[in-house]
N, C-alpha and C positions, 0 to 999 in steps of 0.2 A: 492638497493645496489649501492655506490659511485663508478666512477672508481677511484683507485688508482695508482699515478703515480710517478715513481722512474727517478731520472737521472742513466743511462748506465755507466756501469763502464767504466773508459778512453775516455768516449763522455761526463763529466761533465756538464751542463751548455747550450749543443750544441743541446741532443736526449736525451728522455727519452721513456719508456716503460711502459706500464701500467699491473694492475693485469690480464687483459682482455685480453694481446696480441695485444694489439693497440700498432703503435711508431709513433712517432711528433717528429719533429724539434723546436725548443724555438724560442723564437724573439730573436734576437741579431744583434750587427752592424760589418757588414765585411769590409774586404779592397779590394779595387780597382786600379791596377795597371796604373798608365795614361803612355800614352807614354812621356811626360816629365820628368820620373821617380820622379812622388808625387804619393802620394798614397791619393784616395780620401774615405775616409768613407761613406758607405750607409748601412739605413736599413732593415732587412731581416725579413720580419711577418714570426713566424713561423707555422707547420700547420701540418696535418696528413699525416703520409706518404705512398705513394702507394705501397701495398702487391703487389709481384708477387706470384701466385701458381703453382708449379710444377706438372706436370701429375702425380707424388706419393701424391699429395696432401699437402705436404710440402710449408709454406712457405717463402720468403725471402724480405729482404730489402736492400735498399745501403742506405750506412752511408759513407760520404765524400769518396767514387769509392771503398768500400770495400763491399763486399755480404756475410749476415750473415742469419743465419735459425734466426726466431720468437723466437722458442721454444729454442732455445740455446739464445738469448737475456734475454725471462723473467725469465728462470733457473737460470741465471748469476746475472742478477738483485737483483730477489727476493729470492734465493734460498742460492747459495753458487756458489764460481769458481768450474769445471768444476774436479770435486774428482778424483785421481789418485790412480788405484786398486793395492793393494798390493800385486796381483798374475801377474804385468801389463796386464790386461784383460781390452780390450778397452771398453769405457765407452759412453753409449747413452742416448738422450734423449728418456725415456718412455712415451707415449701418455697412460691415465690410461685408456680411451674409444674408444682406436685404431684409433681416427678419427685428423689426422697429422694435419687437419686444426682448431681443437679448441686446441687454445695456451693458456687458463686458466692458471696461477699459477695454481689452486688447480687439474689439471685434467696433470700437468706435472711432473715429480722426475727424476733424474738421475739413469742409471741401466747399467746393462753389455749387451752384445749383445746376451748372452745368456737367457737373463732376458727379452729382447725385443723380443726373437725369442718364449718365453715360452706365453708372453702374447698374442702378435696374433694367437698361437693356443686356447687359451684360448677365445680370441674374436669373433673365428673361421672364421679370417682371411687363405683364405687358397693361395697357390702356386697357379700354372698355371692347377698342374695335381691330380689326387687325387690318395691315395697309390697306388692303384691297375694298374691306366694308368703307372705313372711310374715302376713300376714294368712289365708291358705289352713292354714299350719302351727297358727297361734296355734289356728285351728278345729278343727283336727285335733288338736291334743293337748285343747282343752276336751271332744272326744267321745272322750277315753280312749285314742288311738291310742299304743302306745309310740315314744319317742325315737328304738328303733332300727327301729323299720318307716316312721317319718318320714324318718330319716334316707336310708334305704334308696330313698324314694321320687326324693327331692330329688338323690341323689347324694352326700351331705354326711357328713361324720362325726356320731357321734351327743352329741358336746360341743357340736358347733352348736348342735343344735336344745334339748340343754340349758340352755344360756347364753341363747335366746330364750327358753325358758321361764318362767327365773329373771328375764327383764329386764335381762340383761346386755345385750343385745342388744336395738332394734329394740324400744327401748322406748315410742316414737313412736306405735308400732303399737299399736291397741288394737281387741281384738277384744268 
């Protein structure tokens, strides 16, 4: 199978993006400020450009000092701009095999974050605790335990067990 390779919308000519989640730079000739004020033309081989990965697995590139996600580039690319839900329910990239770092066209679509929270149970992608732990915590802070002696129990930092508290978290769970 070829890689196929698309220019980036509003990077014309500059970056493109492949069906694979690869991005390049193009050869082109840029300008060079002198201090004479002329401007001297040089040229620029262009070439592949270095992925950072994020600890989520996610990953990013800079395009002239901007940082875009992969999977939001070949969406945009090859897919469509970036669909605006008629219930305005904000809208994600879906990874169809949970795995953030394979940027496939065919393994990306756009979805709601409800639709991205549906597939990693489904991939059984799980949270930090499983129902039962959070349901033990939720108990444990209703009989006054602090954050950081939960914490302490569990392993977890004590922002976890804050963010459960508050319902950021594992708001399913109800004790």
């Amino acid at each position: 199978m070829n890689e196929i390779w698309k220019d980036i919308p509003n990077y014309e000519g500059r970056y493109q993006v492949s069906d694979l989640g690869n991005v390049r730079s193009l050869d082109r000739l840029s300008k060079i400020r002198l201090e004479t004020d002329k401007r001297r033309r040089y040229f620029v081989k262009g070439k592949l450009l270095n992925v950072t990965v994020l600890q989520s697995g996610h990953c990013f590139v800079r395009l002239e000092g901007s940082f875009y996600y992969v999977h939001h580039l070949v969406l945009l690319t090859f897919v469509s701009l970036k669909p605006i839900h008629p219930d305005s329910l904000r809208i994600e990239c879906l990874h169809a095999d949970g795995n953030p770092k394979n940027n496939c066209v065919l393994n990306l679509s756009w979805g709601t974050v409800k639709e991205n929270r549906a597939d990693r149970r489904l991939l059984h992608e799980s949270g930090k605790f499983t129902y039962e732990e959070a349901l033990t915590i939720k108990r444990l802070i209703s009989e006054g335990l602090s954050n950081i002696a939960i914490a302490a129990i569990f392993k977890v930092n004590r922002s976890t067990i804050y963010k459960l508290k508050k319902g950021a978290t594992y708001a399913h769970v109800v004790y």
